[in-house]
N, C-alpha and C positions, 0 to 999 in steps of 0.2 A: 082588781083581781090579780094576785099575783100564780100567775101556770108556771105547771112545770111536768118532770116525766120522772117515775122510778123504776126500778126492776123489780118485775115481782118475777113467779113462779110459771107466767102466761106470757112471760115476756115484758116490753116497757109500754107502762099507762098512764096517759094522762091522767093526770090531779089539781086541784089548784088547794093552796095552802091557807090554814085556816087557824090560827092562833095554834101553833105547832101541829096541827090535826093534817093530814094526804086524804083530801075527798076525791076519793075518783070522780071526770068530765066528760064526756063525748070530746070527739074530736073539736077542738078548739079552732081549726082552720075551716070544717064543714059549718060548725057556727057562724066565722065572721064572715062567711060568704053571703051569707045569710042576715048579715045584718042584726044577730042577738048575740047575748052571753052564753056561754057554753052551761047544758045540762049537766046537772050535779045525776052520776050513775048509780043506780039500786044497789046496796050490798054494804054501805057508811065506809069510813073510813079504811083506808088502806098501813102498810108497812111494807119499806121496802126503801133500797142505796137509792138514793137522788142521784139521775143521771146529768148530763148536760141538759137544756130543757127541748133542744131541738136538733134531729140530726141533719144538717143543712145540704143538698145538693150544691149549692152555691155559697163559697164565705166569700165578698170584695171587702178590699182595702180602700180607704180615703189618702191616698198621699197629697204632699205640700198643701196642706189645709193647717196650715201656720203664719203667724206674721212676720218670719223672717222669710217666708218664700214668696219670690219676686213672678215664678211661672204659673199658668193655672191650674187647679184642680185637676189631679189624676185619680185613676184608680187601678188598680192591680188585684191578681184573684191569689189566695190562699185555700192550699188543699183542705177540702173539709176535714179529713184522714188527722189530719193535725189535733182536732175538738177534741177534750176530755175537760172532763166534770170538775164541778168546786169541792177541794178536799185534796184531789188528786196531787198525787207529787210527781214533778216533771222536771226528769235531769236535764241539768243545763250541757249543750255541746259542750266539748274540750277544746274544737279544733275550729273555732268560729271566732276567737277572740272574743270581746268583752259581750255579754250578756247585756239586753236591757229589759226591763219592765216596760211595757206603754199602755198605762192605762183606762182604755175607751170605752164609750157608750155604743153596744151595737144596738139595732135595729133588725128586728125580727117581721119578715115583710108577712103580709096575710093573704094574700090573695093575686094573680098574675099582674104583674103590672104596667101593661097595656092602658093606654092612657092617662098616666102617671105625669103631673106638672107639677111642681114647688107649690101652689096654692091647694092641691088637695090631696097635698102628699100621706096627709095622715089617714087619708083614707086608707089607702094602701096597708097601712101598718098594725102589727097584731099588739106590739108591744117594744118595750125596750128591754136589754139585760146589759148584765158587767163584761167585756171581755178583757183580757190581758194578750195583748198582740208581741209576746216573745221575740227579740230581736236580738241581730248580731250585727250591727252597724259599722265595724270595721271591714265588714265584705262590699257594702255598698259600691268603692269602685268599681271591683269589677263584676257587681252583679246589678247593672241597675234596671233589673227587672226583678228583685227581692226573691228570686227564688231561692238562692243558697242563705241567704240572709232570714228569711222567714218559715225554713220550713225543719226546724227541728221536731223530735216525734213530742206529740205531747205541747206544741208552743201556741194552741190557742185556749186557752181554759173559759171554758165559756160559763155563765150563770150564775145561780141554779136555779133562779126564778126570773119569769116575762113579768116584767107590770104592764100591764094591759091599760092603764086610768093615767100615769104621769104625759101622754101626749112626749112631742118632739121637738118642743120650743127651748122647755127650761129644764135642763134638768140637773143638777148637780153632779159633779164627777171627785172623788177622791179615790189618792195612793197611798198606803200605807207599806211601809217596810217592816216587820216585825211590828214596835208601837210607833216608831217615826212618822208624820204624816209627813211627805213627801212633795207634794201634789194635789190644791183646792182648790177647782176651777168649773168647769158647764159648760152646759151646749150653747149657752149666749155669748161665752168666747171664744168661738170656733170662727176663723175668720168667714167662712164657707159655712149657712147654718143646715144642717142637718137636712130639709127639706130642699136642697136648693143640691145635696149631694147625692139624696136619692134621684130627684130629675135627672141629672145630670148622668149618672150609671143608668138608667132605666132609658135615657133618651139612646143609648149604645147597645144595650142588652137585658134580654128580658131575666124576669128576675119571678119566684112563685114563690107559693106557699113556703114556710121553713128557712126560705134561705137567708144571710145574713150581712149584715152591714156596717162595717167598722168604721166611724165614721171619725176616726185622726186625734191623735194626740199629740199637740203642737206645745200642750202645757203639762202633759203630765205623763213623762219617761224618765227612768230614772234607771242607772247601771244596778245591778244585781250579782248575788254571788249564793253559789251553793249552800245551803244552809240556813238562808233566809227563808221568811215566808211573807209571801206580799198579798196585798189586801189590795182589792179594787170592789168601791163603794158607789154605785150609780143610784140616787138616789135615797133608799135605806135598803136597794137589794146587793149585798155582800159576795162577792168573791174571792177565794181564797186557796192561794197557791203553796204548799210549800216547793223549796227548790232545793235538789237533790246534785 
């Protein structure tokens, strides 16, 4: 099932997507709590701008989850304030130096994660999406806690749609720059796999419904420049940034 959220005229409502068709759902996190699929709601299909698919109380970072890094696995938190939708254009800073693309597979957690281990990590999980983790990596000296580095307005473009069905072992990741493919890689070559980096943030701090999980792009970053528009493909759910 692929979820997501629009704007209507009642404010933003759960849908899931149905060969171009927006069927409104119940809440999709009271569902998975519950252990079934979310209810399709009375009324057929909807219209309306496709938002981000989730407003997250919590986005973390996956750092040095690369094979050229020798330390272990961190994490680091990004302002939620940052999310905006696929479509959206997001000017790049002037005063950050060179711009990058990085981009990952998040994870959309479903439920508190309170007893949360690498073996039934998917429990946990409502689904996966595209993000594009906006960076300025010439500040990394002297910010090595990414906050000047990662927190332009606009630098997390999240979605537009959860799959809920590809699970968190395999899943394919591509970058596109305008038609360049940049970047064709997955979660099976993350040195750190996916499950083993939710443990690891959930063993530190709790994590619920909505909140998000970027889980590292060691393979696939790539510099950017205004005027581009980049594509991050998890899977066959599409994200798409122009840069302003």
């Amino acid at each position: 099932m692929r979820l997501g959220r629009v704007a209507t005229d009642d404010g933003a409502r759960w849908v899931r997507e149905d060969d171009g068709r927006l069927v409104p759902v119940e809440d999709p996190f009271l569902a998975f709590a519950q252990a079934r699929t979310p209810d399709d709601e009375q009324g057929g299909a909807v219209a309306g701008e496709v938002l981000a698919p989730v407003a997250p109380l919590v986005v973390v970072g996956i750092a040095q989850n690369g094979p050229a890094h020798e330390s272990p696995v961190q994490a680091w938190l990004k302002s939620p304030r940052t999310v905006v939708a696929s479509g959206q254009s997001v000017r790049l800073r002037r005063d950050a130096g060179t711009a990058v693309a990085e981009g990952e597979i998040a994870v959309v957690i479903g439920k508190p994660t309170h007893g949360l281990v690498a073996e039934n990590a998917h429990e946990y999980v409502l689904g996966v999406t595209a993000v594009n983790d906006l960076s300025s990596p010439d500040l990394a000296q002297r910010d090595p806690r990414n906050f000047e580095s990662k927190s332009g307005d606009g630098y997390t473009p999240l979605g537009p749609w959860i799959d809920t069905e590809s699970g968190i072992d395999d899943i394919r990741l591509r970058v596109l720059v305008g038609d360049r493919l940049v970047a064709d890689t997955g979660s099976s070559e993350l040195p750190m796999p996916i499950r083993d980096c939710l443990a690891y943030v959930s063993a530190w701090s709790p994590l619920g419904p909505g909140d998000v999980v970027m889980t590292g792009a060691p393979l696939s970053q790539t510099p950017v420049e205004a005027g581009a528009t980049v594509r991050i493909l998890v899977g066959d759910i599409e994200l798409v940034t122009p840069l302003a």
